[in-house]
C-alpha positions as CSV (number, residue, x, y, z in Angstrom):
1,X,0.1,-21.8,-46.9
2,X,3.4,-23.1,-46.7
3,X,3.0,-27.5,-46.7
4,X,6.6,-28.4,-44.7
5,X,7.8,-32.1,-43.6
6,X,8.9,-32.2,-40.5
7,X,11.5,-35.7,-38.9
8,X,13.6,-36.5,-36.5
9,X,17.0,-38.3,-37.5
10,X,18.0,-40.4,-34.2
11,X,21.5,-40.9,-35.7
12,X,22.2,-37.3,-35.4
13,X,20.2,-36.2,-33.0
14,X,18.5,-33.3,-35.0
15,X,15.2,-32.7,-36.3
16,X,14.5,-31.6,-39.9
17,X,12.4,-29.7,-41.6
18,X,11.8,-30.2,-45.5
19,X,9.9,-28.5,-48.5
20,X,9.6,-29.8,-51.6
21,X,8.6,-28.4,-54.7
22,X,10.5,-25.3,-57.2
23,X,11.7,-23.5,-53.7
24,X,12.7,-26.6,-52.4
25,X,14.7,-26.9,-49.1
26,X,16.0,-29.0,-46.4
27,X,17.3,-27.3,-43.0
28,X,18.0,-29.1,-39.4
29,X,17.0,-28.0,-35.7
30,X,19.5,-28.6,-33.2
31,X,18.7,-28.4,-29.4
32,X,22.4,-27.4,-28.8
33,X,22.2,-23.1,-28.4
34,X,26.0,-23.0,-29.3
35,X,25.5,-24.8,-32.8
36,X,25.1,-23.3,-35.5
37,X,21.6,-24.6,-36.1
38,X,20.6,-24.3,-32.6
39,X,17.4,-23.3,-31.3
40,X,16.2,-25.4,-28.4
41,X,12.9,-23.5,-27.9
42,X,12.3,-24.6,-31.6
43,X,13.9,-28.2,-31.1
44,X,11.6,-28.6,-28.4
45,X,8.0,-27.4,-29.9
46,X,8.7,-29.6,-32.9
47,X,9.9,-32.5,-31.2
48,X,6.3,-31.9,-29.0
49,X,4.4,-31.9,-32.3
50,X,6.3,-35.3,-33.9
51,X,5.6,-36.8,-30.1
52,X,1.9,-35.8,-30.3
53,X,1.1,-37.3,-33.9
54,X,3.5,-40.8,-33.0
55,X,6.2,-40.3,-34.5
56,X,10.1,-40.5,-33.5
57,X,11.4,-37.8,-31.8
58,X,13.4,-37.2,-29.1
59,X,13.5,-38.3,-25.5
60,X,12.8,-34.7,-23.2
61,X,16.2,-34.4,-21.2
C-alpha cells in the first residue's frame, strides 16, 4: 500500500498529491486538459474525496 497526502492549494487552483518517505514526491492535478498537469477526470474525483472528508477543495464549475 502506497500512504499518499492529498490538498487543495486555493491560491493556485490545483490539487496536490504528496508522499513522503525515501521515494518521496510531490506532483499537482490541474482541471485544465491543455496544462501540462491536466487531468480534469482526476481533478474532479479528488476534489470529490477532499469534499467528502471536509476539507478545502474546489467549488464544482
Amino acid at each position: 500500500m502506497l500512504k499518499i497526502g492529498v490538498f487543495y492549494k486555493p491560491d493556485t487552483g490545483h490539487i496536490h498529491i504528496a508522499h513522503g518517505g525515501e521515494e518521496g514526491f510531490i506532483t499537482t492535478v490541474s482541471p485544465d486538459p491543455a496544462s501540462k498537469r491536466g487531468n480534469p477526470n482526476l481533478y474532479w474525483h479528488l476534489a470529490d474525496c477532499l469534499r467528502a472528508k471536509g476539507m478545502p477543495a474546489p467549488d464544482k464549475e
